[in-house]
Every structure is written in C-alpha cells, then in structure tokens.
N, CA, C and O atoms as CSV, one atom per row, in Angstrom:
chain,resi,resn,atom,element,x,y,z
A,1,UNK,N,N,15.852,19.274,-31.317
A,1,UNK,CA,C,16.991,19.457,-30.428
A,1,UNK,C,C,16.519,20.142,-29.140
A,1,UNK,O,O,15.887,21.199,-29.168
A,2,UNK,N,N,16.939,19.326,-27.701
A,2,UNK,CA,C,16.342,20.169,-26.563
A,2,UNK,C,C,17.450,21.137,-26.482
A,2,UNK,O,O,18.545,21.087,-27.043
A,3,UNK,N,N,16.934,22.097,-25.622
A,3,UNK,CA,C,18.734,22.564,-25.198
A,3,UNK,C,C,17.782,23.053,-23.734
A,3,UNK,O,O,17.035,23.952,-23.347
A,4,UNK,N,N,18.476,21.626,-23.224
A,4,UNK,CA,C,18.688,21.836,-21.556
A,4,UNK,C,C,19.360,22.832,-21.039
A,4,UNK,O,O,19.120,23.219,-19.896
A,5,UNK,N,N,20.212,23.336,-21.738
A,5,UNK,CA,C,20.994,23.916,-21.245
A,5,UNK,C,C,20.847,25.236,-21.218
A,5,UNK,O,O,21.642,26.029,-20.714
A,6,UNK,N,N,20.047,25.435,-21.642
A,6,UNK,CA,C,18.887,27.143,-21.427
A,6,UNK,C,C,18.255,27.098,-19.947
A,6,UNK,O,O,18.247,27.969,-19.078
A,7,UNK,N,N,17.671,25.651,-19.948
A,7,UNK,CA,C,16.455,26.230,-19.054
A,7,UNK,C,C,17.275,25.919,-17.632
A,7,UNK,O,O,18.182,25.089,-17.566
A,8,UNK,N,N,16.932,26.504,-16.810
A,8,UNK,CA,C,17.436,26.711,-15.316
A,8,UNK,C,C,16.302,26.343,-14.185
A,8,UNK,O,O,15.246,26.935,-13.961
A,9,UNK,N,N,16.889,25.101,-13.498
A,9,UNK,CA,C,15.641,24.627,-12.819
A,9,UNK,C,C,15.382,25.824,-11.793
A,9,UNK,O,O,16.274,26.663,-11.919
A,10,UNK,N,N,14.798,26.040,-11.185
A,10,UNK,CA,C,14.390,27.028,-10.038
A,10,UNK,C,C,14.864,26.208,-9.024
A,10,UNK,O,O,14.271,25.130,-8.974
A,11,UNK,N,N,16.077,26.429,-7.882
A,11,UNK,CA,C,16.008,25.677,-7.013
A,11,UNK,C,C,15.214,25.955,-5.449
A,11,UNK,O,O,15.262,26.966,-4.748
A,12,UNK,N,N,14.592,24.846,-5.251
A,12,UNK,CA,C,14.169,25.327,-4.254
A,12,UNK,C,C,14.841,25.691,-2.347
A,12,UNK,O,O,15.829,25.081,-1.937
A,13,UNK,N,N,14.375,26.338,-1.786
A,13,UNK,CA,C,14.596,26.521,-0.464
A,13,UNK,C,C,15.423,25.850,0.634
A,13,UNK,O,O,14.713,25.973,1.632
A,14,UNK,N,N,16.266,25.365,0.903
A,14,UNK,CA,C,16.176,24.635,2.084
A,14,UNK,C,C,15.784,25.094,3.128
A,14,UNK,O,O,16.108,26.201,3.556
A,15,UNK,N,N,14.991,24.257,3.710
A,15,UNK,CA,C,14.344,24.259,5.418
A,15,UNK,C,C,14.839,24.499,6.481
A,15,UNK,O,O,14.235,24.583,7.550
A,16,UNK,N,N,16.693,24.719,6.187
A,16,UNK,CA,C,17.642,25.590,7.261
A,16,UNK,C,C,17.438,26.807,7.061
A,16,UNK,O,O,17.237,27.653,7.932
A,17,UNK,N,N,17.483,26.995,5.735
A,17,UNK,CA,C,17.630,28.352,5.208
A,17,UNK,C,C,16.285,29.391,5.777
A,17,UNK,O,O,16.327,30.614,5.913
A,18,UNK,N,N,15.569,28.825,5.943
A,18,UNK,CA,C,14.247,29.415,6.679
A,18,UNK,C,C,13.989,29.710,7.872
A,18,UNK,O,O,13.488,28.868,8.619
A,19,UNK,N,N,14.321,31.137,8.344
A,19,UNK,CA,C,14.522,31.355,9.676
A,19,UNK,C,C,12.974,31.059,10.689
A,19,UNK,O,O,12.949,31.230,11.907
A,20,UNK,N,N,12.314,30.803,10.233
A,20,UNK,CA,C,10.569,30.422,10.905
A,20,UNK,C,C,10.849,29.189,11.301
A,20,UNK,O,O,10.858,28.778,12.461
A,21,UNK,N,N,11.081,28.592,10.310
A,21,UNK,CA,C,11.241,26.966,10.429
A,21,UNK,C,C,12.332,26.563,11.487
A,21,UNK,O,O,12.016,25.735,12.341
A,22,UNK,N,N,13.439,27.031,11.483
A,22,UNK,CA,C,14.574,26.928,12.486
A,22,UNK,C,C,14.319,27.140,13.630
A,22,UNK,O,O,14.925,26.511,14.498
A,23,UNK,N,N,13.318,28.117,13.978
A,23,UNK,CA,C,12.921,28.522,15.022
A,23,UNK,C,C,12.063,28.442,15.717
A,23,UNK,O,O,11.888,29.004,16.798
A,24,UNK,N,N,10.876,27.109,14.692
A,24,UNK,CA,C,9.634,26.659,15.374
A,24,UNK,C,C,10.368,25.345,15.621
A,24,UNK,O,O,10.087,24.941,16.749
A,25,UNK,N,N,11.323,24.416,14.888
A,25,UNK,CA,C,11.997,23.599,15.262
A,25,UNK,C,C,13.148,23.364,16.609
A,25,UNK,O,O,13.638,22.382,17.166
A,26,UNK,N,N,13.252,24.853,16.758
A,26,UNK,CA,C,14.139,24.785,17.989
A,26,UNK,C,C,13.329,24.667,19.277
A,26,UNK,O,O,13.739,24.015,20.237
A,27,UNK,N,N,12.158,25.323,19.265
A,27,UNK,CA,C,10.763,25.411,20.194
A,27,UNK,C,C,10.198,23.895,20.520
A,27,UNK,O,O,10.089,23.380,21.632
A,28,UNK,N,N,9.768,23.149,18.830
A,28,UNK,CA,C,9.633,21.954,19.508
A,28,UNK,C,C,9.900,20.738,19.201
A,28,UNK,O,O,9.193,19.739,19.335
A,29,UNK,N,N,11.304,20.882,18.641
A,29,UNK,CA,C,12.208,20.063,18.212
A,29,UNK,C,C,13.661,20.246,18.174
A,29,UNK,O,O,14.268,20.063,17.119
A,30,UNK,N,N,14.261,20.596,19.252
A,30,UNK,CA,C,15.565,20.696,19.451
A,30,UNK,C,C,16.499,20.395,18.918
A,30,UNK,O,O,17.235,21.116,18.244
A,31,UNK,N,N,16.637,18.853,19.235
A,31,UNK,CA,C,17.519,18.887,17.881
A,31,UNK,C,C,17.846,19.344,16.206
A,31,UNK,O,O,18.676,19.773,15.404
A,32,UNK,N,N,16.756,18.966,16.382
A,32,UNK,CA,C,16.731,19.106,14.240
A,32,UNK,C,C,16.738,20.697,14.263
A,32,UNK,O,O,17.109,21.355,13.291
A,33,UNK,N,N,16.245,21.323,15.591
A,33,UNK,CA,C,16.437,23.002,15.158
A,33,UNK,C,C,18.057,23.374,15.596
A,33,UNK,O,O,18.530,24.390,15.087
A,34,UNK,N,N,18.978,22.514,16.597
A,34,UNK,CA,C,20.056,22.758,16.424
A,34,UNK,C,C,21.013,22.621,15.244
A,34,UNK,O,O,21.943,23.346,14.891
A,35,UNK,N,N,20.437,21.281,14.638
A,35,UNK,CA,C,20.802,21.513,13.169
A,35,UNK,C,C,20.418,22.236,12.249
A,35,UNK,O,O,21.159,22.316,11.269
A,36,UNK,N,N,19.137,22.999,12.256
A,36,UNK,CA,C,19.564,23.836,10.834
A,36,UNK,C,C,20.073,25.122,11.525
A,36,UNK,O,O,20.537,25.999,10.797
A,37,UNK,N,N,20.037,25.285,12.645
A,37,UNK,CA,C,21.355,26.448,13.120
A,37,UNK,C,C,22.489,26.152,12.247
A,37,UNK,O,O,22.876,26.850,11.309
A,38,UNK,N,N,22.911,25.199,12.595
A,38,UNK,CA,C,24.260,24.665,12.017
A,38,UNK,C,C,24.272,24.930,10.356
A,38,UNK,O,O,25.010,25.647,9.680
A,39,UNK,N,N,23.356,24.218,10.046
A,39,UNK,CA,C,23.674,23.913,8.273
A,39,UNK,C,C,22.952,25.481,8.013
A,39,UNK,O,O,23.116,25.744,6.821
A,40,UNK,N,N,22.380,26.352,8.554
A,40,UNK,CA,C,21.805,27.336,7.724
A,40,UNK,C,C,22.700,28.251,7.344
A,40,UNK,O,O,23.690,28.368,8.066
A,41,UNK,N,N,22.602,28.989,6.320
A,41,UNK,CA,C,23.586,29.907,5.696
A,41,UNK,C,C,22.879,31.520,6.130
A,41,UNK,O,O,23.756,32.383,6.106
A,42,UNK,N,N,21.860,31.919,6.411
A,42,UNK,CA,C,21.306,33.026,6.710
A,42,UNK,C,C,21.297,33.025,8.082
A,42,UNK,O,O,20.642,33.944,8.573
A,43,UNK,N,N,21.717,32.425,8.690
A,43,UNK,CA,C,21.680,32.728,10.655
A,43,UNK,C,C,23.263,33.791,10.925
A,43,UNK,O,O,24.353,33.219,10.914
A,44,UNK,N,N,23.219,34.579,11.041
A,44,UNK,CA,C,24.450,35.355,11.668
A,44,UNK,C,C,25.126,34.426,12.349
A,44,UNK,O,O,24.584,33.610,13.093
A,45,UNK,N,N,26.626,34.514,12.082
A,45,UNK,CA,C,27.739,34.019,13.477
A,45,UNK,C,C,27.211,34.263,14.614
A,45,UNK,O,O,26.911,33.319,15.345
A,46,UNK,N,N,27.025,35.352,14.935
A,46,UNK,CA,C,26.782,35.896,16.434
A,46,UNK,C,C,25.435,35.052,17.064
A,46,UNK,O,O,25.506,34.575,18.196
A,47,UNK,N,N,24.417,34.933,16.376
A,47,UNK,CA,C,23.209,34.017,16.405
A,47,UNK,C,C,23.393,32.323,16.439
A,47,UNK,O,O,22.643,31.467,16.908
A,48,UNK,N,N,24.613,32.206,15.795
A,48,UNK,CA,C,24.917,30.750,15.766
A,48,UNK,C,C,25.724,30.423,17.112
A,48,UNK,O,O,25.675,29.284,17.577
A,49,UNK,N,N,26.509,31.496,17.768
A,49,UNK,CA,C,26.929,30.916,18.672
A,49,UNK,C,C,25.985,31.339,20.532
A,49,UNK,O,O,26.131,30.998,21.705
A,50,UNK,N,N,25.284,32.031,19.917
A,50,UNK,CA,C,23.997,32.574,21.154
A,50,UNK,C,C,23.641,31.094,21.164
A,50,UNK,O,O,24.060,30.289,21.996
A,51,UNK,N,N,22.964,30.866,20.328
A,51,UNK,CA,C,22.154,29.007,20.534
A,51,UNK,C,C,23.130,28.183,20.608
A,51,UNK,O,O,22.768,27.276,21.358
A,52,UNK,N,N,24.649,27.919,20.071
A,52,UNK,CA,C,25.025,27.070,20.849
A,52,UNK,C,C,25.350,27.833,22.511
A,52,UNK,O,O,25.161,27.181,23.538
A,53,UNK,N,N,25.641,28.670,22.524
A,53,UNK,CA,C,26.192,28.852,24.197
A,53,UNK,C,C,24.362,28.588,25.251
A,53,UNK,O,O,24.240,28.493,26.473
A,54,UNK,N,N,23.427,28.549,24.355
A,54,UNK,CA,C,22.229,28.602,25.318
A,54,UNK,C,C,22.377,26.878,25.496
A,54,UNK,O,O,22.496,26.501,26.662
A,55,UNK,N,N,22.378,25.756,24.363
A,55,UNK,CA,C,22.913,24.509,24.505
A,55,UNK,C,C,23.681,23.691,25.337
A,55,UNK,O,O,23.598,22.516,25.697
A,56,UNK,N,N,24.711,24.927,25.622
A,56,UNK,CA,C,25.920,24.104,26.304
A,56,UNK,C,C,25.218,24.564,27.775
A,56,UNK,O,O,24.965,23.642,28.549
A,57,UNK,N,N,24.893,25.934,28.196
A,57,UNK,CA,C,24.738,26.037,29.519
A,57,UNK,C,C,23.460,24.941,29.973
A,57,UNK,O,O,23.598,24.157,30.912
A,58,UNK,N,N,22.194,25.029,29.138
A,58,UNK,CA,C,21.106,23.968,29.256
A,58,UNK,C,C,21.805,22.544,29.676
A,58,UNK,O,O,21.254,21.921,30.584
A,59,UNK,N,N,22.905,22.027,29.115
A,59,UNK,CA,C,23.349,20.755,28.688
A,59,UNK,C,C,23.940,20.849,30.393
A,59,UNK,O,O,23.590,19.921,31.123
A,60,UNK,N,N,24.792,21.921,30.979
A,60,UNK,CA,C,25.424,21.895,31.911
A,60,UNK,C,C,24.752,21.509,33.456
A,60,UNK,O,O,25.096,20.742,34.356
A,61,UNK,N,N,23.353,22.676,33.219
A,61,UNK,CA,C,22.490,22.240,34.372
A,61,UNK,C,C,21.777,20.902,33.968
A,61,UNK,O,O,21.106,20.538,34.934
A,62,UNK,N,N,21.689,20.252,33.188
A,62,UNK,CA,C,21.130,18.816,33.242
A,62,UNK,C,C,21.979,18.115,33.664
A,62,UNK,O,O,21.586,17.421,34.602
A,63,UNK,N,N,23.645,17.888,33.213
A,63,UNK,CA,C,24.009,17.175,34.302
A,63,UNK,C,C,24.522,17.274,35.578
A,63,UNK,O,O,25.063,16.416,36.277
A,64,UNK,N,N,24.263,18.523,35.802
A,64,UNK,CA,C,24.493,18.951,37.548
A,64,UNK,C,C,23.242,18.268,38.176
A,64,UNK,O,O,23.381,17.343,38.977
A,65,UNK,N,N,22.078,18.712,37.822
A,65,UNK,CA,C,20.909,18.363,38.013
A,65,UNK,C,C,21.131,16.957,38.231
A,65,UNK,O,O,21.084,16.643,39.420
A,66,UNK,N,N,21.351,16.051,37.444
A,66,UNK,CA,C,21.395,14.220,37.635
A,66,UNK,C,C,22.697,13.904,38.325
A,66,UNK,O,O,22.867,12.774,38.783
A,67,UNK,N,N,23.603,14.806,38.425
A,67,UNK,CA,C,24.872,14.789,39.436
A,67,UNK,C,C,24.582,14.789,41.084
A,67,UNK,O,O,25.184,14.136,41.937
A,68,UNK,N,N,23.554,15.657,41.252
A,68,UNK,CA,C,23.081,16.184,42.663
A,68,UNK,C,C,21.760,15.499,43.237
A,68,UNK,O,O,21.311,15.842,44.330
C-alpha cells in the first residue's frame, strides 16, 4: 500500500517570486521583468507601483519623443 498521501512534494520556487531574477529581468528584459512584478507575491505594493509609475512615465516620453 503507497500512501501518497504522507509524502509532500517540495514545491518549487517561482521565478517571480525571486527578487534577483525580477530584477535582472527588468535590466535586460523588460517585459518579462514587468511581469513578474506583477505575478510576484514578495514585491511590496509600494514597489509594485514605483515600477509601474517608472513604465508609464518611460512609455510617456517615447511617445512624445515620436510625437515631436
């Protein structure tokens, strides 16, 4: 008789959840580091909305920039 139901897989990490990773991804991969901003559960509110407000102003001078 197994009993699965003892053993407890170890789950592993997610790659949002990893503030290194989020943050070498935001450096040189923007997007995918704006997403694990998003999906990560260990980034502070206050941190989640610093990177989006750095996003939106970045986003703003690009299209002034191609406006002008």
């Amino acid at each position: 008789m197994k009993f699965h139901y003892l053993i407890r897989m170890k789950q592993k990490e997610k790659w949002y959840n990893d503030l290194q990773v989020v943050g070498t991804m935001l450096f040189f991969w923007p997007p995918l580091g704006f997403y694990g901003v998003y999906k990560s559960e260990k980034i502070q509110p206050f941190y989640k909305r610093v990177a989006y407000g750095t996003l939106i102003v970045a986003l703003l001078l690009i299209a002034l920039k191609l406006l002008v």
